[in-house]
N, C-alpha and C positions, 0 to 999 in steps of 0.2 A: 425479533428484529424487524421495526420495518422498512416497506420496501423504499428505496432512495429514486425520485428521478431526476441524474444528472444534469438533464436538460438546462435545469433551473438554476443551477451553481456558478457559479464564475471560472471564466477559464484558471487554471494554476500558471503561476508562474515557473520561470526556469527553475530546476533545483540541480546541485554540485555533488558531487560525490563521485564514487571508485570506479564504478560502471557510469559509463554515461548516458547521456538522457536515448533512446530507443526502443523499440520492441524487443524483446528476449522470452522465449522461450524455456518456460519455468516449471519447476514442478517445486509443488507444497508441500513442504517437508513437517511441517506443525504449525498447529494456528490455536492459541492458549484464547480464549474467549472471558472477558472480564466487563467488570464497571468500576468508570475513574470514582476519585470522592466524591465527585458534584453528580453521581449519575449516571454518566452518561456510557452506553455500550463501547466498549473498542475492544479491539483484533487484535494481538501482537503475532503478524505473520513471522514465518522464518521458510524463505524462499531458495531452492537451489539453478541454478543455470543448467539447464539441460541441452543446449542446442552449442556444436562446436566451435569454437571459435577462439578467442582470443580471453575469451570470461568463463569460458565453461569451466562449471565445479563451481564459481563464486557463491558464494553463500549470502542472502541478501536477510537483512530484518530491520521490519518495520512494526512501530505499531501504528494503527488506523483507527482513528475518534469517530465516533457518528455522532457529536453534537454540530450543533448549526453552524458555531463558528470553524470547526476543524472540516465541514462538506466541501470547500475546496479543496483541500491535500488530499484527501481521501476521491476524490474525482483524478486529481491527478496521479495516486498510486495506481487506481487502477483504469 
C-alpha cells in the first residue's frame, strides 16, 4: 500500500448517518484488506465506539477505496 498525503485531496464533504459527524474514540474490531475489479486496494473497516457516551458500543463499517477518485472519502473517514 502506498503511502497517501492527505494534504493533496479535497476537503470531503458533510456526510449523514446514525453517529454524527465528530471525533470518537474507536477501537478496530476487523479490517478485511482486498482489491475492487478495477484494481484498486480498499479496507472494509468494522469499527467499535469505545469512549462513553450516548454511542458507546455502536458498531461502525466502512469500506475505504485508495483509488484516486474515492481519496476524498477516504480523507474524510479518516
Amino acid at each position: 500500500m502506498p503511502k497517501i498525503n492527505f494534504n493533496s485531496v479535497d476537503e470531503p464533504g458533510s456526510q449523514s448517518g446514525l453517529v454524527p459527524p465528530g471525533r470518537y474514540l474507536c477501537r478496530v474490531k476487523d479490517v478485511v484488506v482486498g482489491t475492487t475489479k478495477k484494481g484498486d486496494p480498499y479496507w472494509n473497516l468494522h469499527l467499535v465506539v469505545e469512549e462513553n457516551g450516548p454511542f458507546y458500543g455502536y458498531m461502525l463499517f466502512d469500506n475505504v477505496v485508495f483509488s484516486i477518485k474515492a481519496l476524498t472519502r477516504a480523507k474524510m473517514i479518516f
